[in-house]
N, C-alpha and C positions, 0 to 999 in steps of 0.2 A: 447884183454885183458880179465883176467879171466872176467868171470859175477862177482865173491864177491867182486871183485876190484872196482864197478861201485857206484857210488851214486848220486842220482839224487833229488833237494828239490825245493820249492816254498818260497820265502821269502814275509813274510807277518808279516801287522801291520798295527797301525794308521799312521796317514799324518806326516810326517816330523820324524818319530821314529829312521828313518836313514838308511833303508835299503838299498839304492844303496849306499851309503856312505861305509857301511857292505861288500856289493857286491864289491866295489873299493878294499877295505883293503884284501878282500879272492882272489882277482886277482892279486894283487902284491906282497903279501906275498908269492905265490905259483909262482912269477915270471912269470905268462902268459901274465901280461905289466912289461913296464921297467921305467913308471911311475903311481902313485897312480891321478886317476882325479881328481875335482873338481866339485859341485855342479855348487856353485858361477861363476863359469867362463865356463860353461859348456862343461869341457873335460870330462863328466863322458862317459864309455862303454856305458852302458844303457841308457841312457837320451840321445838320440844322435836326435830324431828327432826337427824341428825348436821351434816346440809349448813347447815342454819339457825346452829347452835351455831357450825359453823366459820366460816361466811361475817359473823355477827353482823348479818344480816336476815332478814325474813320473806320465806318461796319457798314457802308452802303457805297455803290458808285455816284456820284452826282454829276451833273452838266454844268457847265459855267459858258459863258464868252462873253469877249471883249473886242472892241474895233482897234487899230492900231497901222496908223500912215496909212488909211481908205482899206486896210484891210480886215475880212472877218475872223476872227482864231475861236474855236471852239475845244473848249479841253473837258475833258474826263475823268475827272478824279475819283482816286482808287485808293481801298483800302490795303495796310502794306502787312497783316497778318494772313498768316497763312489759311485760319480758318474760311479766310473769307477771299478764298482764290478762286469764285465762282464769281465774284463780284468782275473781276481782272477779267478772266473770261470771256466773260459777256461782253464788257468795254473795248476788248480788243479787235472785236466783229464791226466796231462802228467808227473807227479810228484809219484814218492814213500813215499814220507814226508818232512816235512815244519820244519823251523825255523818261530817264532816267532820272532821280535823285540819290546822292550819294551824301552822305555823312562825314563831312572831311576827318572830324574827330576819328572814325570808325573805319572809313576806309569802306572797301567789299564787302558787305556780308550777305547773309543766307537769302535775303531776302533778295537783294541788289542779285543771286544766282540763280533765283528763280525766274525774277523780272526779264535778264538774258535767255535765259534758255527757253520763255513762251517769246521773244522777241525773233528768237531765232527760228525759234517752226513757222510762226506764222508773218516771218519775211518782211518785217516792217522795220523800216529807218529809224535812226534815233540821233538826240541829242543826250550826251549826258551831261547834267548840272552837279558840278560840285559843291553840295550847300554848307553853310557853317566856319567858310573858310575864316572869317574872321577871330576864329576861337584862339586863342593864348596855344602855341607849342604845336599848330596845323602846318607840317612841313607838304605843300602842293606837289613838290618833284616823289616823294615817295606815294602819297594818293596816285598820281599819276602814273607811278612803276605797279600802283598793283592792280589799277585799271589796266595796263597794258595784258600784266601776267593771268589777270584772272578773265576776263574776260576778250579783250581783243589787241593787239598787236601794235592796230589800226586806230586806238581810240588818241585824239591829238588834240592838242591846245592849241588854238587858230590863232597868235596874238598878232601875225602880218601877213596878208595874201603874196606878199617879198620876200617870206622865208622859203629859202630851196629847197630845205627836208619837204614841207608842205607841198612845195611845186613838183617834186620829185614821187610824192606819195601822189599827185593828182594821175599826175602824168603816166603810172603804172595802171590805174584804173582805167586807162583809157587807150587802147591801140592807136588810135588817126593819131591821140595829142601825144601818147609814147613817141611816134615818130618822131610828131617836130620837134618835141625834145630830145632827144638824140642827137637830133641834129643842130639844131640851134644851141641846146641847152637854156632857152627860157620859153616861158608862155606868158600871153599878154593878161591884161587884167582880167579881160572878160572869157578868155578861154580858161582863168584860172578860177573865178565864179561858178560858172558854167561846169567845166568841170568836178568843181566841188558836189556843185547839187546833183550830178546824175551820181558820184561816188556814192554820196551820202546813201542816196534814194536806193542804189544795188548794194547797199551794207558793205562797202567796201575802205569806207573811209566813218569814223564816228567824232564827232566834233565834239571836244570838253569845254566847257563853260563856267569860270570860279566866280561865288558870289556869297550871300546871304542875304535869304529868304527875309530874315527876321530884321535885317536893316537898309532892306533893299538894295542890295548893292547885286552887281551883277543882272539887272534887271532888264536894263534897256538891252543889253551884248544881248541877255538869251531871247529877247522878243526879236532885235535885228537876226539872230542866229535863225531862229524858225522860219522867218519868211526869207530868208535866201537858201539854208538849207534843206530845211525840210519840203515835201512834195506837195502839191494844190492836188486835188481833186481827181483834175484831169492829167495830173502826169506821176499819181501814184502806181501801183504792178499794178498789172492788171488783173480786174475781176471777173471770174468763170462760172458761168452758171449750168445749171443742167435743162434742159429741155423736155419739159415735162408731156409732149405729146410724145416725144422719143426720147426715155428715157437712157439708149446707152449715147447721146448726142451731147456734147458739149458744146457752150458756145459764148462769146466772149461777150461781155457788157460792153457796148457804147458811152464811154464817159463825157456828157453832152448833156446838155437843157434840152436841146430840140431831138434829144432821142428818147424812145420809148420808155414809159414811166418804169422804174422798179427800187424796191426798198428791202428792208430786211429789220424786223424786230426782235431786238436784240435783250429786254427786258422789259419786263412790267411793273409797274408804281401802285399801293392802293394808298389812294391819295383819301384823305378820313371825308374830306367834304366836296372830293367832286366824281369821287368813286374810282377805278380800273383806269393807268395811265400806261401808254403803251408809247414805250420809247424802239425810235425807228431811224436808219439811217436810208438816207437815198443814195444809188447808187447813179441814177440814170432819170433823164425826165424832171417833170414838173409836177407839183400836186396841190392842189388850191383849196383854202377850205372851203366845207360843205357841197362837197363834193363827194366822187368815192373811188373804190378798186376793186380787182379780183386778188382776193386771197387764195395762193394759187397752192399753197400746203395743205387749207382745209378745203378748197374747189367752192367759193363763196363768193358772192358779191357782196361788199361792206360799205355801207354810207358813212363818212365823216362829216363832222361837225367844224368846231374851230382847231384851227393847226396851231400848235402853242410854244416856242422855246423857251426852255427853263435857263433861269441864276438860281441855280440850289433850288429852296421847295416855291420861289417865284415861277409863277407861270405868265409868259407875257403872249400876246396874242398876235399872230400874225398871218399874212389874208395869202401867201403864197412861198413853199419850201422848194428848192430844188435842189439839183446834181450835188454833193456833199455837204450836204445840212444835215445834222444832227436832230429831231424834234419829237412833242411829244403831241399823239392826241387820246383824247378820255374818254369813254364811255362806248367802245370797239365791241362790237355783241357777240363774234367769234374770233376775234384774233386774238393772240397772246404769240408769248416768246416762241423765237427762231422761224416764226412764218415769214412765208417769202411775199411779195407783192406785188404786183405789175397791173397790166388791161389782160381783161382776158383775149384779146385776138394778139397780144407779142407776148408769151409768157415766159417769167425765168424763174429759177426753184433754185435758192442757194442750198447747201452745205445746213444742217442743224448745227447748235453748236452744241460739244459732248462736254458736258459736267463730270467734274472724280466723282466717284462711288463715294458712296459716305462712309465713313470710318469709324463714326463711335454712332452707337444707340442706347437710347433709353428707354424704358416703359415709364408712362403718361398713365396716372391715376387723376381724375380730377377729384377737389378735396370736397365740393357736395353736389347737393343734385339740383342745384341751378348753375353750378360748373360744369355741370353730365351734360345741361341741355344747349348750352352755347359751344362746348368746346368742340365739336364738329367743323360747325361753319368756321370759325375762330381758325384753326388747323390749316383748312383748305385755302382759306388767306393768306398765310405766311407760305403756305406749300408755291401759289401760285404765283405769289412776289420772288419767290427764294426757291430756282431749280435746285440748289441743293440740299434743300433739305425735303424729307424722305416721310409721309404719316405711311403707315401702314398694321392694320389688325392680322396677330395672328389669331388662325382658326383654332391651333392646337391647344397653345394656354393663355387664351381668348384676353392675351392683353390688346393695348394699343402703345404702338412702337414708334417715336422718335427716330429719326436719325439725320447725321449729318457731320461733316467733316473734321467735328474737333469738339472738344467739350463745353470753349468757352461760345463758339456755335449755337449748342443746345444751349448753353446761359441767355444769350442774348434772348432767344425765341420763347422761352417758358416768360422771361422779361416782359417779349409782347405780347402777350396772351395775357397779361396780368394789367399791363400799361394800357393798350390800344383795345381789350377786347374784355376785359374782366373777369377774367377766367384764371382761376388758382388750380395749380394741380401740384403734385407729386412723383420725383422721379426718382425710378429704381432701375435696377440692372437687370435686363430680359433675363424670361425666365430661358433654359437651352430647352429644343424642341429633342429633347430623345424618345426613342422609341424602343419597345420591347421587342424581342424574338426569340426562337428557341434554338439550340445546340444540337440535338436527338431527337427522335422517331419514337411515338410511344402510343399507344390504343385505350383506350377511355370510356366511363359510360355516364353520362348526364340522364338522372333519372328525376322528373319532377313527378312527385304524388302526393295530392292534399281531397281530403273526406272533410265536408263539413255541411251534413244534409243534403237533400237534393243532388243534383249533380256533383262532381267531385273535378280532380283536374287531374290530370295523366297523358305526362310526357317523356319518351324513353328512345336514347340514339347512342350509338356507340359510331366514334370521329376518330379515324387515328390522323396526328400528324407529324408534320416534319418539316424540317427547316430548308427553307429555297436561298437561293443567293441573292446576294443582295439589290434593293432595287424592283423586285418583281413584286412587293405589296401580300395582299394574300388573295390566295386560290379556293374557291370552294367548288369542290369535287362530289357530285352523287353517283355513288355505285347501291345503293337501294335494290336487290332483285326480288323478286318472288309475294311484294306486296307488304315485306314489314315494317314500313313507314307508309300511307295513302301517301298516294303522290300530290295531293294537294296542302300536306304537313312540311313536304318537305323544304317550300320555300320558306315556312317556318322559322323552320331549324338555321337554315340559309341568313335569316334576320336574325336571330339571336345571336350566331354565333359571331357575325359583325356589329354587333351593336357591344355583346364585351370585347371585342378585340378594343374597340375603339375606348373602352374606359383604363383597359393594362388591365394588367393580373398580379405584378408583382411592385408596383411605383406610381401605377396609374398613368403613363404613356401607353399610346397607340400599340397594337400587335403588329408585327408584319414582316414581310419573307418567310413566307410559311404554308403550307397545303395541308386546307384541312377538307378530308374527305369522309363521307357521311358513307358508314358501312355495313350497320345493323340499327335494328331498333323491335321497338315493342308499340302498340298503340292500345288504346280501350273505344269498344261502340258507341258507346256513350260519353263517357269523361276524356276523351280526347282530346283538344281544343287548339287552334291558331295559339293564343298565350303559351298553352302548358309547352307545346313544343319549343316556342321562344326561348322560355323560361330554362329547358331542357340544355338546347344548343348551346345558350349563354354556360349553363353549371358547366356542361362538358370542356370546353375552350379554356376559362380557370382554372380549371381541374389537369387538363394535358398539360398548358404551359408552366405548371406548377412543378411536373413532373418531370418537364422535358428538358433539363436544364436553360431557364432563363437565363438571359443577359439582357444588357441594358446595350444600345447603341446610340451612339452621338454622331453629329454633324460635323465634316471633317471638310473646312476649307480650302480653298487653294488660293494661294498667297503670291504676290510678287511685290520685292522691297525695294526702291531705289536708292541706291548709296553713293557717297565718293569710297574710293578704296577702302582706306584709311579705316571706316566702321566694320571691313567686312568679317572681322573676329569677332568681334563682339556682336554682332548680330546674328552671325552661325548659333556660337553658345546659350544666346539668350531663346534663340527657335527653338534649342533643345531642350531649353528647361521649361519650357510652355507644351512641352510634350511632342512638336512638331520633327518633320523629317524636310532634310536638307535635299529637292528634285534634281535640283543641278544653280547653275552661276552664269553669266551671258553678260558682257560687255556691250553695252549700247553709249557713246562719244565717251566722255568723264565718267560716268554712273556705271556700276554694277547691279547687275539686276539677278536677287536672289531670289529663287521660286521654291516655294516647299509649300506643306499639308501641313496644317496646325487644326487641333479641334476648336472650333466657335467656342467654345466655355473659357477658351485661353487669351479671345482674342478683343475683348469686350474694352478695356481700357489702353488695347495696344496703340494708338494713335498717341498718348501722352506719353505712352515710352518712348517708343520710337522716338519722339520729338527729343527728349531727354538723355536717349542715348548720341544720340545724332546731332545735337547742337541744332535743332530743327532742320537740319540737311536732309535727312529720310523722307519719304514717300512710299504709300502702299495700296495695293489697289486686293480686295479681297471677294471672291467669290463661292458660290457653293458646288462643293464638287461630291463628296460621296458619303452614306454611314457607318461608321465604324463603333467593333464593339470597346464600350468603357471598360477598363483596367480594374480588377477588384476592387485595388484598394477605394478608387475614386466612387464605383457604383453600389459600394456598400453601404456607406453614408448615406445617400440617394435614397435608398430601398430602406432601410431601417425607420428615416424621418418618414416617410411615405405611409411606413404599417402601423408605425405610431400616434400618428395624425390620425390613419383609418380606427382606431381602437376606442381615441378619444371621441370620435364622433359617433359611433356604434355606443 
């Protein structure tokens, strides 16, 4: 097929705006089904997985296309919660340009500011559809006004290439046609086409489109709208790759059949019955199945098999993909998501794509021990299908940790673990990794001595220590002179007294920032022994920090919030009563960007606040920055359950 014949978009929007519904109407009207699906009853293409059907939205991106007037259209559909803006992400790496869908009833919302603001970093054209227009009391001129106010100036209702505003708007976009207009004061048909589509393509102009999805109306305008407006292949921006023999080199893709192969894998599928499906878009070149390429991120040569385009979880088979095809193949023995792909003698190395950090986690208890023995593999599936979500064991309080961008996130995924892999578990709120340390400087003597027959055991060290700053873990120090520890006790003493630091002394957290130096002792000819000294070090270490005043320290993050103005009071107050500190405030376009320190103990459910506070408007990206010591009140509680616990099990 020519390349100008190709188009290829991402459909985005807020939750329920109606996109796969859009998706259904652009499949049947172009007859690639021989019926329109169903939400409600779950015959949609796209919505085809169990969790989709049952929830009645989109939780995965799907592939769809259709032919229409000899040309190809390939779309992307996208789920419109925000949990699932990894999905979007991914989609957006494989796309030329987006439809928007809009809610006539609803107008702009959070969803529809999101969809703008990834539209706008990553420079892609759009159409917006107005869906639902048909609804009792949908006034279009106000929709209209608040398309213009919220998102662009520029967005216009096309309803005659004759209208002047229109010809007036082309004509700005363009200096050569600014002139003749000026001068003439018109442009002809084809300068006003023409025109439009380069607009379009430099985000300078955005076409509105009124319809409904649900009774097909508006259907034929937005399929005429994409192939005049929207960009082919080869006259999308252009793509820049890095040059992996010299990496500080950049160098621009050839958009051509007869130029050097290169691709970009953009997600991965585990398909139940045909295994690992790796969805790829080509940017450059040809690729024929049962063939292969240089995977040029992991430095591999990979043989393929059959080359496959999907309708939803249909896989159809086809014997050769090129320059702007979207497709899938299965069974890749090292590729996965964001590798780059070429021949290895022309090599190009796109951009990874960066996923948000996760925001909410859970601890994962499985509920028995044939869920203990599956839930590994089970984990790593959904990890591998889904970059944003996060398995990870911690060492300290030896759970296994969930995470991932929202809570109903984690719902779906414990969901598939349960559905796709049979594995029941249990979730709970991380436990916080605190650690113990001490205030003061205090001298100590850890004496182990036991008689019982025979040899005896006899181990004696005197440690003073003190508190280091924070960060530096702990120090062990030997000052030992004149022989009263053998020197070969004293690495000893050395393991003991790290093996109790590592169990706490006062709550049962790690010890640390602290110097403990080994500075007298006693030993016996006989009953002295590797153990007893262990035994020794360990009493000494419990016995100082006992003294030295403990505290408890906690993990103190570092936080940044995006907001519109409008939250940024209530967001201050609400950081303060989660115990955080306000770093400073930073204007980036519309959004405020508030940075502070909140302790991790505060910060475990804050992605449904935030959403809550915010009308889902917020955004927060959180990281690990320092420990800090716990507040009496909070670490008394702590310490008390702790001794309590230790009393009942003694």
């Amino acid at each position: 097929m020519d390349l100008r014949r190709k188009r290829n978009f991402i459909l985005l929007g807020h939750a329920q705006s109606g996109k796969t519904t859009l998706a259904e109407s652009l499949l049947y009207f172009c007859k690639a089904t021989t019926r329109k699906g169903c939400i409600s009853d779950g015959t949609t293409v796209s919505d085809y997985s169990f969790d989709e059907i049952e929830r009645k939205n989109s939780i995965n991106l799907s592939l769809l296309f259709c032919d229409y007037q000899g040309s190809r259209i390939q779309i992307v559909d996208t789920p419109g919660y925000a949990d699932f803006s990894g999905e979007v992400i991914a989609g957006m790496r494989a796309v030329d340009s987006a439809i928007i869908v809009v809610d006539a009833s609803s107008g702009v919302e959070v969803g529809t500011e999101k969809a703008w603001a990834a539209l706008e970093e990553a420079k892609l054209p759009c159409i917006i559809f107005i869906n639902k227009a048909d609804k009792e009391g949908v006034d279009i001129n106000n929709i209209l006004a608040d398309l213009k106010s919220s998102l662009s100036k520029n967005c216009i209702i096309i309803e005659s290439l004759e209208d002047p505003l229109l010809m007036e708007a082309i004509a700005e976009s363009d200096d050569s046609l600014l002139e003749k207009y000026l001068t003439v004061l018109r442009l002809s048909v084809g300068e006003i086409k023409g025109g439009l589509a380069r607009a379009v393509n430099k985000r300078k102009l955005f076409p509105v489109i009124v319809g409904s999805a649900l009774n097909d109306k508006g259907i034929k305008d937005l399929l005429d709208g994409i192939l005049q407006y929207l960009p082919s292949p080869l006259d999308r921006n252009p793509v820049v790759a890095v040059n992996p023999l010299k990496p500080d080199e950049q160098k621009e893709v050839a958009l051509k059949e007869d130029a050097p192969f290169s691709a970009f894998v953009f997600k991965n599928i585990v398909d139940p019955y045909v295994g690992q499906l790796s969805l790829l878009r080509i940017f450059s070149g040809t690729l024929v199945s049962n063939t292969g390429f240089y995977n040029v991120t992991k430095k591999t040569k990979e043989r393929i098999g059959q080359i496959h385009i999907l309708q939803g979880k249909e896989q159809r088979n086809i014997e050769t993909a090129a320059c702007g095809d979207i497709v899938a193949i299965a069974k890749l023995k090292d590729t996965g998501a964001s590798d780059s792909l070429s021949q290895d003698k022309e090599q190009f190395l796109f951009e990874p794509i960066v996923f948000p950090e996760a925001s909410m986690a859970a601890s994962v208890k499985p509920k028995s021990r044939e869920d203990e023995a599956r839930i590994s593999d089970a984990l790593h599936k959904l990890e591998v299908e889904d970059p944003t979500f996060k398995v990870a064991h911690d060492p300290q309080t030896k759970e296994l940790i969930i995470s991932g961008p929202g809570d109903l996130h984690l719902a779906i995924m414990v969901g598939r673990l349960k559905k796709r892999f049979n594995v029941s578990v249990e979730l709970g709120t991380p436990k916080v990794s605190y650690k113990e340390t001490v205030t003061k400087s205090v001298k100590v003597q850890g004496k182990f001595k036991r008689q019982s027959g025979g040899h005896g055991q006899y181990g004696d060290c005197w440690i003073e220590v003190l508190p280091l700053p924070r960060g530096k873990g702990l120090e062990f120090v030997d000052k030992i002179f004149g022989g009263a520890i053998p020197k070969n006790f004293i690495p000893s003493v050395e393991k003991g007294v790290r093996s109790a630091a590592l169990e706490g002394a006062v709550a049962g957290y790690p010890i640390e920032d602290i110097r403990v130096t080994l500075v007298d002792g006693s030993y016996h000819e006989v009953d002295s022994s590797d153990m007893a000294f262990q035994i020794a070090g360990a009493m000494a270490l419990r016995k100082a920090v006992l003294e030295a005043g403990p505290v408890l320290l906690e993990p103190i993050m570092d936080i940044e919030i995006s907001i519109p103005e409008e939250f940024l009071g209530a967001i201050s107050g609400d950081v303060n009563s989660r115990r955080g500190r306000i770093m400073g405030v930073e204007v980036k376009g519309k959004q405020q960007i508030v940075k502070a320190q909140v302790p991790l103990s505060e910060m475990f459910k804050y992605a449904n606040d935030l959403r809550s506070i915010t009308g889902g408007r917020g955004m927060y990206i959180m990281r690990f920055s320092h420990y800090e010591e716990v507040p009496q009140k909070i670490a008394s509680p702590i310490i008390a359950h702790y001794q309590s616990t230790k009393k009942q099990e003694e």
